[in-house]
VEXSERO-434878 format. One record per atom (N, C-alpha, C, CB): residue number from 1; residue in one letter; x negated, y negated, z. Coordinates in steps of 0.2 Angstrom, whole numbers, plus 5000, padded with zeros to 4 digits. Last residue first. Glycine has a CB too. Layout:
   i aa    x    y    z
 NUM  a    X    Y    Z
...
END
This chain:
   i aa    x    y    z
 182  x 4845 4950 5040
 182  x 4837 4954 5042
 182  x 4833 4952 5035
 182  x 4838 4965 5044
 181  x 4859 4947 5046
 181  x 4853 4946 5039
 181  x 4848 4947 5045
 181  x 4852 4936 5034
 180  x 4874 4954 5051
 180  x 4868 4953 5052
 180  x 4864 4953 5046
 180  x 4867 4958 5055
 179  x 4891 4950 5051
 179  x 4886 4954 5048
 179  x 4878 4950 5050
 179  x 4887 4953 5038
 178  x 4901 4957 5065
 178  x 4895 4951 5063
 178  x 4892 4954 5059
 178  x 4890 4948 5069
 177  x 4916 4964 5065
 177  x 4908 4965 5067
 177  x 4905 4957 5063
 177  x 4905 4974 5062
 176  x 4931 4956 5072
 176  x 4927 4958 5067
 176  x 4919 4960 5069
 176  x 4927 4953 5063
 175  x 4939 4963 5086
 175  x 4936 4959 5083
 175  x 4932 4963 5076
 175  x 4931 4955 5088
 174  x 4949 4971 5101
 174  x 4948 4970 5094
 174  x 4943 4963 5089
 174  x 4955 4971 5092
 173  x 4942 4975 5119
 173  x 4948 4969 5113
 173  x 4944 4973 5103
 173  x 4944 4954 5115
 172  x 4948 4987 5128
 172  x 4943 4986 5123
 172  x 4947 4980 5119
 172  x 4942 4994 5117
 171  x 4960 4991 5138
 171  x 4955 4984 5139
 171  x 4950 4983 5132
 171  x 4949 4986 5148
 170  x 4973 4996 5130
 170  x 4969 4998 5135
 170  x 4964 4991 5134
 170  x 4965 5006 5134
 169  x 4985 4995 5128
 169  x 4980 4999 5122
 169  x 4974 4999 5124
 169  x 4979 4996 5113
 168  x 4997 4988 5133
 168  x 4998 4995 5130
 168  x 4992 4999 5127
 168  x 5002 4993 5124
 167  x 4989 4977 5141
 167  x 4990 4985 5144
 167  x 4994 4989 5140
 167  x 4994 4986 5150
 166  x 4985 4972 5129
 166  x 4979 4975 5132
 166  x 4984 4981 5136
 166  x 4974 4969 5138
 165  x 4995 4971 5113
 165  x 4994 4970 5122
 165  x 4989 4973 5126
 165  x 5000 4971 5126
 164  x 4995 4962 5100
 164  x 4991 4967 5103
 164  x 4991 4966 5111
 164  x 4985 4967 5099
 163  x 5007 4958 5087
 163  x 5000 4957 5092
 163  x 4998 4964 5096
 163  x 5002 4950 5098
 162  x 5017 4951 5079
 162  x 5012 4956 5076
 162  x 5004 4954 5083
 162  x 5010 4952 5065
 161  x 5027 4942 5081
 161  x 5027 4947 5084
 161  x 5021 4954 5082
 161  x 5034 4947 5082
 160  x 5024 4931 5069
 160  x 5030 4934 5068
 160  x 5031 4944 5073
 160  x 5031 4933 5059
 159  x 5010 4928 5074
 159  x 5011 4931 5066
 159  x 5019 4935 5068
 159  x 5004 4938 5064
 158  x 5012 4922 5091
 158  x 5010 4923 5085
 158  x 5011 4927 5078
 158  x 5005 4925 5086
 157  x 5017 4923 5104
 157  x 5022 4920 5100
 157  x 5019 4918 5091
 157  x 5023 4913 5105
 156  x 5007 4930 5111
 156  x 5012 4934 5108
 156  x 5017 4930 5105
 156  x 5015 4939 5113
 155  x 4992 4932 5103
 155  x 4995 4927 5107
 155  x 5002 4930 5107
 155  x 4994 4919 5104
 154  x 4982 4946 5100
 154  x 4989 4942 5099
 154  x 4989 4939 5104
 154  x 4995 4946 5098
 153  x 4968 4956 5099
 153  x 4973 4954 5104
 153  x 4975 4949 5102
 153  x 4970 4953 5111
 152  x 4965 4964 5084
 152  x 4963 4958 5089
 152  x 4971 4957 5094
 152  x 4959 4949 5085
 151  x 4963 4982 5082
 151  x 4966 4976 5083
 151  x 4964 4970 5085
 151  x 4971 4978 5085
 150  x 4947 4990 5076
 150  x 4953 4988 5083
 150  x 4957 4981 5081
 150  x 4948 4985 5091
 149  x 4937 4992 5066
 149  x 4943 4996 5066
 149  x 4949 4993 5071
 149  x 4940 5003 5068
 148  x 4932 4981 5065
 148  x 4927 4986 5070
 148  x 4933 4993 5069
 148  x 4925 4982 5081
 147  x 4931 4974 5048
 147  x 4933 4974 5053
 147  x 4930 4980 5059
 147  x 4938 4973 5052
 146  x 4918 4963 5037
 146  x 4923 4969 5040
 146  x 4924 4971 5046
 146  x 4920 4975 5038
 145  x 4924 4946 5035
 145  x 4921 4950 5038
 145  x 4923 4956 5041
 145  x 4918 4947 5041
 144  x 4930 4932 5033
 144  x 4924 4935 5028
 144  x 4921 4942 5032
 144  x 4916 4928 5025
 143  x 4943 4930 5037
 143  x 4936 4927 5041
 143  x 4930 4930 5037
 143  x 4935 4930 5049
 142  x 4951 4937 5031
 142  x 4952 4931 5031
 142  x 4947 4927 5033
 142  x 4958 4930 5032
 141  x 4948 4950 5036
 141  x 4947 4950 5028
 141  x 4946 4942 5027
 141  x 4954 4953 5023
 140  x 4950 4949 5049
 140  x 4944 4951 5046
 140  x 4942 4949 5036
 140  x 4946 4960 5047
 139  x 4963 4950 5047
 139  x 4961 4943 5051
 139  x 4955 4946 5049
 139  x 4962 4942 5060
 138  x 4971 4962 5039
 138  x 4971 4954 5035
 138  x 4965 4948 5041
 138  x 4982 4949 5036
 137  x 4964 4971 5047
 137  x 4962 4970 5041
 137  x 4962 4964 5038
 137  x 4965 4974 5036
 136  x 4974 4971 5056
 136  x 4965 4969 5058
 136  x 4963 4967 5051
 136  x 4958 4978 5061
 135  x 4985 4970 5052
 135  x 4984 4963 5056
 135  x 4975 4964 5055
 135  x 4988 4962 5065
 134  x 4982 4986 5049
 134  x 4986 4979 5043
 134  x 4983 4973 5046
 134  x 4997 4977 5045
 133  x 4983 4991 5062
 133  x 4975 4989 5055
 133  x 4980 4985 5052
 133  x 4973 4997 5047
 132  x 4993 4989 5067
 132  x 4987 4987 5071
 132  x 4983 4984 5065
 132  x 4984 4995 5074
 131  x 5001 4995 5059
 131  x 5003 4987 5061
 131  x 4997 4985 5062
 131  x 5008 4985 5067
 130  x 4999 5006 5062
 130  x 4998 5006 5055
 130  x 4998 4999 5055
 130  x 5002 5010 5049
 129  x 5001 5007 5075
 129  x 4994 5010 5074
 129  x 4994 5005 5066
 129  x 4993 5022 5074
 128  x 5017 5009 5074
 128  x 5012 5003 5079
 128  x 5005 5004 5078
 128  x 5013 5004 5089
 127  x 5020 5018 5066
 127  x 5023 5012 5062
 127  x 5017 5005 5065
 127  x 5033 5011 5066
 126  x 5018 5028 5076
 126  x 5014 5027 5069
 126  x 5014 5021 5067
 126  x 5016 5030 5064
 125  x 5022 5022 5094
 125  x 5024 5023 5085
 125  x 5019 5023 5080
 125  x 5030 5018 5081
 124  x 5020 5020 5105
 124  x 5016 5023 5103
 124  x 5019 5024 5095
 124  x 5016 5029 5109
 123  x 5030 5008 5110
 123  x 5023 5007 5110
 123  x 5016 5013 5106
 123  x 5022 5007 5118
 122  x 5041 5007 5096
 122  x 5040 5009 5102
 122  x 5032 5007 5103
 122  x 5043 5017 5102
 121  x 5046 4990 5089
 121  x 5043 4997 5090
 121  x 5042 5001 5097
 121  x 5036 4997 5087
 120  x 5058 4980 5083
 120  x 5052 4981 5090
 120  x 5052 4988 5087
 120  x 5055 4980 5100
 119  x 5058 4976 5064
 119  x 5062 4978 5071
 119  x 5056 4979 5075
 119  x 5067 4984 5070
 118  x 5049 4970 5054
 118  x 5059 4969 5056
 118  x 5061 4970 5061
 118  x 5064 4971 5053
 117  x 5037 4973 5056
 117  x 5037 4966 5059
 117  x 5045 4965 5058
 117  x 5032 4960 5054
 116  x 5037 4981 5041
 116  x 5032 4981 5048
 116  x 5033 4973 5049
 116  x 5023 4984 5047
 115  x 5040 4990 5030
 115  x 5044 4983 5035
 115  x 5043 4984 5041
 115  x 5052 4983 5034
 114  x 5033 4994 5021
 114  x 5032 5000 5028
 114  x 5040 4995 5030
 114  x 5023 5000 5035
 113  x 5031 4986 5010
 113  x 5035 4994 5010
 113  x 5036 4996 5016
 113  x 5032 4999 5007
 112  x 5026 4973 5016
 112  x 5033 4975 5014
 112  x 5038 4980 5015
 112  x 5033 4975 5010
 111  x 5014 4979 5022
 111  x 5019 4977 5029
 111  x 5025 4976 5023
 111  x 5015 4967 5034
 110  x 5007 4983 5008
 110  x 5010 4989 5015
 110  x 5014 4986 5019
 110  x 5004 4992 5020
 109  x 5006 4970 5002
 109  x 5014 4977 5002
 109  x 5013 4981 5004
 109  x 5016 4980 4996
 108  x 5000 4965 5012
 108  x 5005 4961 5011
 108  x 5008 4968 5007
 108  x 5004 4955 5006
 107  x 4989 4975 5007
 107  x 4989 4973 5014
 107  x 4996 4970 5015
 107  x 4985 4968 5015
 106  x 4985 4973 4995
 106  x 4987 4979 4996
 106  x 4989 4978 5003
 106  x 4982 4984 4995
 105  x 4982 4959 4995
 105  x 4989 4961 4992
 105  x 4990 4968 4991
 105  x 4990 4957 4984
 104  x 4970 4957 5002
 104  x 4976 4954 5004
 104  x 4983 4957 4999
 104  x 4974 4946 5004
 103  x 4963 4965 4989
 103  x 4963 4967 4997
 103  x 4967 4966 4999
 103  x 4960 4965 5001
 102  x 4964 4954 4979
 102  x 4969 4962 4980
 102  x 4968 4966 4987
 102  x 4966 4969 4974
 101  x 4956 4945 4988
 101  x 4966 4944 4985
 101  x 4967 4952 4983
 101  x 4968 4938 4974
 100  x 4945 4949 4989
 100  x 4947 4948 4993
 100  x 4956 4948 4993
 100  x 4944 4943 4993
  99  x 4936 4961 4980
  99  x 4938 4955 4979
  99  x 4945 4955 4984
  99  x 4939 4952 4971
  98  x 4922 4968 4987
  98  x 4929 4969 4985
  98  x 4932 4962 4985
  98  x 4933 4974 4989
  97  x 4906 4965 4987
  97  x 4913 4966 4992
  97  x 4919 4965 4988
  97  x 4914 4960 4998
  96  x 4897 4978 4981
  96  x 4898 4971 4979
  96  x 4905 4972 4984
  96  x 4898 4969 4969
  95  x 4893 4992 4984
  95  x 4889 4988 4983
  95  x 4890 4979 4981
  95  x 4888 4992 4978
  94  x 4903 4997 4997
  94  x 4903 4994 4992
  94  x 4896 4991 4991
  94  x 4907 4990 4993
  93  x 4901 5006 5010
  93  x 4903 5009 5004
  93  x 4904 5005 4998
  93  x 4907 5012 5005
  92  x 4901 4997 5022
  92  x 4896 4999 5020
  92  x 4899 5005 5012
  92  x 4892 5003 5027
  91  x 4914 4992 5024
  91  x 4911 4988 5021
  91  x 4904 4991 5018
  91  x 4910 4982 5025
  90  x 4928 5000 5030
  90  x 4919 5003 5029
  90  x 4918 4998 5022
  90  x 4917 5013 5027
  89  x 4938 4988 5031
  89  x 4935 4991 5038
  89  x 4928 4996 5036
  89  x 4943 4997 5043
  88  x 4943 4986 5021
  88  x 4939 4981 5023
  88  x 4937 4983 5029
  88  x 4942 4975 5022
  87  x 4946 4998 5014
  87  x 4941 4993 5008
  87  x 4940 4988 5014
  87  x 4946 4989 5000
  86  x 4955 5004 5025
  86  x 4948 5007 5021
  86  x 4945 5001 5018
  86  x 4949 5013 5014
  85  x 4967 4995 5022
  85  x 4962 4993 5030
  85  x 4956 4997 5028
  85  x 4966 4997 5039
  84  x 4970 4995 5009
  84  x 4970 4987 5013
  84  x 4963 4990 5018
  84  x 4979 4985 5019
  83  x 4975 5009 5011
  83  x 4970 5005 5003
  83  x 4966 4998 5008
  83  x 4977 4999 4994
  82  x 4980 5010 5020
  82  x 4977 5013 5019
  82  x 4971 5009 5015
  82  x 4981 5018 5017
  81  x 4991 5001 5013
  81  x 4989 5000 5020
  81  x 4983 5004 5025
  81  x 4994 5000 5022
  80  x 4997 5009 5001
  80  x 4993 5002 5002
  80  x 4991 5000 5009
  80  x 4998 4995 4999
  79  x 5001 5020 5010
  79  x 4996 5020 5004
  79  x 4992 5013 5004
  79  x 4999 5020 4996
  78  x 5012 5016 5016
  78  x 5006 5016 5019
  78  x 5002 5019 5014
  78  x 5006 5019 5025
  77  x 5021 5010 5006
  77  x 5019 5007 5009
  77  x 5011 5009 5011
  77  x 5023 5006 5013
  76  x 5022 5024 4998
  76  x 5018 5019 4996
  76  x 5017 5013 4998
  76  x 5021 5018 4991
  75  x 5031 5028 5008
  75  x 5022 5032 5007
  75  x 5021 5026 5004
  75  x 5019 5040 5002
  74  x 5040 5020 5008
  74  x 5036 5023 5015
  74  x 5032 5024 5013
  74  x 5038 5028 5020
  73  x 5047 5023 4997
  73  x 5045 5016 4998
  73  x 5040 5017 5005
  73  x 5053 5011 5000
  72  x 5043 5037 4984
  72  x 5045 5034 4991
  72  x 5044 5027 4993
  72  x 5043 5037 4996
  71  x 5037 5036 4970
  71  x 5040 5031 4972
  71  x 5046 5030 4978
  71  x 5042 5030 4966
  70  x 5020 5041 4966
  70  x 5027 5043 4972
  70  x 5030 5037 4969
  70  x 5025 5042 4982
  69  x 5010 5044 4959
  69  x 5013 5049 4959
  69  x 5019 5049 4964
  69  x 5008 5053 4959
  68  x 5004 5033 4958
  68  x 5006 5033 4953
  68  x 5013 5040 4951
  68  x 5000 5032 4948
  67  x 4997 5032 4971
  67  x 5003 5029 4970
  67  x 5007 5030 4965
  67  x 5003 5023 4969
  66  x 4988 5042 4969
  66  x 4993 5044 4972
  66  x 4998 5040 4973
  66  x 4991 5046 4977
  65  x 4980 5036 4961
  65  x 4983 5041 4957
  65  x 4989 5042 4962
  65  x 4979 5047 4955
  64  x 4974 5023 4970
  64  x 4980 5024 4964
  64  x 4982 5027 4961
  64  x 4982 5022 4961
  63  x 4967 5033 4978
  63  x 4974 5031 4979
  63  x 4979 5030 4976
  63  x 4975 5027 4981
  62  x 4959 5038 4969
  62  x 4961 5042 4970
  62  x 4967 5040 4976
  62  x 4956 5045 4971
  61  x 4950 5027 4967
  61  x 4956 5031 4961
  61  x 4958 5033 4963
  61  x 4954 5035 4955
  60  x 4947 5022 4979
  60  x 4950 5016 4976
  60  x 4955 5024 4970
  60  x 4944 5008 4973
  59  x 4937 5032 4982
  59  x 4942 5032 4986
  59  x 4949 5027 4982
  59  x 4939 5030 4993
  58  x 4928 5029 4971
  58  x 4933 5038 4970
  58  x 4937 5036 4977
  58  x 4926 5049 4972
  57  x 4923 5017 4975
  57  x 4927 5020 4969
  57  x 4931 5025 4969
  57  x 4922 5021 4964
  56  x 4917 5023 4990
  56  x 4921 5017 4988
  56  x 4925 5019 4983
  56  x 4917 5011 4986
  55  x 4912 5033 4997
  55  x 4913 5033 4991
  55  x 4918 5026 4987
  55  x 4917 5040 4990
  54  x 4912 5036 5013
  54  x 4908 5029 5010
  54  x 4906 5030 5002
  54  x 4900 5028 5013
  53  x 4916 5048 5016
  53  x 4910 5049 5015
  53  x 4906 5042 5013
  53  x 4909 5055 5011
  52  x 4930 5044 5022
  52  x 4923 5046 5026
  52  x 4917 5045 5023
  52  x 4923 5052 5028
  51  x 4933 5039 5007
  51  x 4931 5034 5012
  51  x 4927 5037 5018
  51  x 4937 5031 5015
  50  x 4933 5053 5001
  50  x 4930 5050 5000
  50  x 4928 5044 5003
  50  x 4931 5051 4997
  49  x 4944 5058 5011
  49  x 4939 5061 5011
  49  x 4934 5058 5008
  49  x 4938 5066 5010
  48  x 4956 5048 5007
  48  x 4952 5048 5013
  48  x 4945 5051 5013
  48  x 4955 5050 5018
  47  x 4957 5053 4994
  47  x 4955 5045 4994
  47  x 4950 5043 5002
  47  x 4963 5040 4995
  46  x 4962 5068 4995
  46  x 4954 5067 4992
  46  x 4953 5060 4994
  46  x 4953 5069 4984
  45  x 4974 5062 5002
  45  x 4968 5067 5005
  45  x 4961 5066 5003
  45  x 4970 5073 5003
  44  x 4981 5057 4991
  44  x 4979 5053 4996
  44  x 4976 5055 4999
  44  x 4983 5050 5000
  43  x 4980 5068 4983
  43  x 4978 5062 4982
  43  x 4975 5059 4985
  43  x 4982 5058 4980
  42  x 4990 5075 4991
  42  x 4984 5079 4989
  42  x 4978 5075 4987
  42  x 4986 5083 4982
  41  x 5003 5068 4991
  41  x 4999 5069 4996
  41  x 4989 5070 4995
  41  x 5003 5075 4998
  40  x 5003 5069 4977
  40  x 5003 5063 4979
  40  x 4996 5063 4986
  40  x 5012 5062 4981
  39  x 5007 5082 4973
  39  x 4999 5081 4972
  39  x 4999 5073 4973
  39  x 4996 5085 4963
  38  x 5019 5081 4984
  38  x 5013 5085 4985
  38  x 5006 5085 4983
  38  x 5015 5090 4985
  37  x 5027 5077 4972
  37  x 5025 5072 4980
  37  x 5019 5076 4983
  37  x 5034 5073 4988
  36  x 5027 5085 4961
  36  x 5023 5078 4960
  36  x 5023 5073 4966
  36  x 5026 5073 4956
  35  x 5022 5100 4961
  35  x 5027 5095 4964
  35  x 5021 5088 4964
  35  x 5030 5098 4972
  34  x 5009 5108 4956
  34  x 5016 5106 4952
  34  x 5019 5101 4951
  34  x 5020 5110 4954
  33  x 4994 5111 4959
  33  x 5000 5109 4961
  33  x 5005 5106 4956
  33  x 4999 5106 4966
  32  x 4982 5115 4951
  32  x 4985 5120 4952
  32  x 4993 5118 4956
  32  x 4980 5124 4956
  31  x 4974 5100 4954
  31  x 4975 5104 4948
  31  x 4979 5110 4946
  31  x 4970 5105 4947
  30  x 4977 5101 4969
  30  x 4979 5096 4966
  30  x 4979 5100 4958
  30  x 4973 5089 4968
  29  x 4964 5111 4972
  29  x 4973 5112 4973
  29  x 4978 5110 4968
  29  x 4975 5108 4979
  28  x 4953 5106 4967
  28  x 4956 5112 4962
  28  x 4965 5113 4964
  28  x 4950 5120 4964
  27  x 4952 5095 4974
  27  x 4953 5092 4968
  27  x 4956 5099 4963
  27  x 4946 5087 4966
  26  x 4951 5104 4988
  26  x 4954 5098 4987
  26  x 4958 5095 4980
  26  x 4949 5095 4988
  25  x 4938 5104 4984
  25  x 4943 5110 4985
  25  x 4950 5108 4985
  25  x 4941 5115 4991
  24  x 4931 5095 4982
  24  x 4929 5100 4976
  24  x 4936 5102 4978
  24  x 4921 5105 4975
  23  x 4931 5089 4995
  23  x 4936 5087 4990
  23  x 4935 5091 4986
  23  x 4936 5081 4988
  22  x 4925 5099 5002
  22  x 4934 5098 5004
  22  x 4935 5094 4998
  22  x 4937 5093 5012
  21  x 4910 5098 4999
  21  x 4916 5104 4998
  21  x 4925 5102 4999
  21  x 4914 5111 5004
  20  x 4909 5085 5002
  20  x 4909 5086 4995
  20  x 4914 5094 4994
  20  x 4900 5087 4992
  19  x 4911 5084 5014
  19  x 4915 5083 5011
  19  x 4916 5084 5006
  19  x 4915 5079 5010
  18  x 4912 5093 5028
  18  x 4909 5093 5022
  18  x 4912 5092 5020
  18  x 4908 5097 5019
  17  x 4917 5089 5041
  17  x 4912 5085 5037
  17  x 4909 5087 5032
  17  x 4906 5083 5042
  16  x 4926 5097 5047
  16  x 4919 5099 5046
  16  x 4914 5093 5045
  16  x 4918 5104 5040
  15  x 4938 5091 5039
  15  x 4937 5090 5048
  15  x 4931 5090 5048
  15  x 4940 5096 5054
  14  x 4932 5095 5025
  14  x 4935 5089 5028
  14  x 4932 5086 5036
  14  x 4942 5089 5028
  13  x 4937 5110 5028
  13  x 4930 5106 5027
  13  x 4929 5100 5029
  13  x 4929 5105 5021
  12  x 4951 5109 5029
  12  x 4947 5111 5035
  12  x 4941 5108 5034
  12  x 4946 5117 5036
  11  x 4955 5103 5017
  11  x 4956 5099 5025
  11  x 4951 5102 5030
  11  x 4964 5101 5029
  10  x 4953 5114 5011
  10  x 4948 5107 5008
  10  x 4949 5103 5014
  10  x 4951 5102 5001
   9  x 4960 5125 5014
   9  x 4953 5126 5016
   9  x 4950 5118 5015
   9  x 4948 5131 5010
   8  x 4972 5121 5011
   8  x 4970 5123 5019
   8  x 4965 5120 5021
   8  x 4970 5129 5021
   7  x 4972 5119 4997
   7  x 4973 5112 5001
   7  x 4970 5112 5009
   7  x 4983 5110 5002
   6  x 4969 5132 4996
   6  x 4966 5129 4992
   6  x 4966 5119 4997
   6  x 4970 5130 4983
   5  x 4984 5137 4999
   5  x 4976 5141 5003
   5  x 4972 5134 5002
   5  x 4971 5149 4998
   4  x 4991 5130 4989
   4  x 4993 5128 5000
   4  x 4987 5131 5003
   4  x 5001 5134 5006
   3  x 4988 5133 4977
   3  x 4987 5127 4980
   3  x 4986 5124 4985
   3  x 4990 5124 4980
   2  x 4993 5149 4979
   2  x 4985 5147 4979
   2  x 4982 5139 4982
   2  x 4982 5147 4970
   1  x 5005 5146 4979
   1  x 5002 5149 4985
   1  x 4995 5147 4985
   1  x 5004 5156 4986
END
């Protein structure tokens, strides 16, 4: 019971923007939780709150603890697709850029695990948001450059049905940011 208070409060913080408190509180759940899908979950929680805060490292451990703690085929898809689209969408939390091939290969086994690209989706499906980043990440990553978060708009006879239609997602197009030298 203490863990589910303990998880409550660290989420809440989180929302707040406290990080450091959500994960301190966060990391005490996790220490008090039992079930090994749940201090999965717990994992994957502290990974994000660290990517808000632009913790690179503590977000990278704190995924693969949570991989190490599932062997669903779904979570661990979107773990790595998580991993994928954080490491190349907040480029400002690295001191040195992440090497490119594991990027691309947390990327590649999220679209495996999830099996994103075997069947049509509905327009509003998780499955359709998590596709989104995948494709941003890989076209960003593969142009040397962090992505704005937005899909790029698809040709639709492109990447085996992996595109983006304006009137499903509204007019904003998706691109990489431009790094800027100053």
């Amino acid at each position: 019971l203490a863990a589910t208070w303990l998880r409550r409060a660290g989420e809440l913080a989180v929302s707040r923007y406290d990080l450091d408190e959500g994960i301190r509180l966060l990391h005490q759940a996790v220490d008090l939780e039992t079930d090994a899908t749940t201090q999965a979950e717990l994992w994957r929680e502290i990974g994000r709150a660290n990517a808000l805060g632009f913790q690179g490292p503590a977000f990278w451990e704190a995924m693969e603890r949570s991989l190490e703690l599932t062997d669903d085929r779904s979570t661990r898809g979107e773990t790595y697709a998580e991993l994928g689209f954080q490491t190349s969408f907040r480029g400002g939390m690295w001191t040195r850029a992440p090497d490119r091939a594991l990027v691309s290969s947390w990327i590649a086994k999220g679209i495996e695990l999830t099996g994103l690209g075997r069947e049509p989706m509905a327009p509003n499906d998780d499955r359709e948001r998590l596709r989104e980043r995948l494709v941003d990440g890989v076209v960003c990553i593969s142009r040397g450059q962090p992505s704005d978060g937005h899909a790029p708009d698809r040709d639709p006879g492109s990447d085996r049905g992996l595109r983006r239609r304006r009137s499903d997602r509204g007019s904003r197009p998706g691109r990489c940011r431009r790094r800027q030298s100053r």
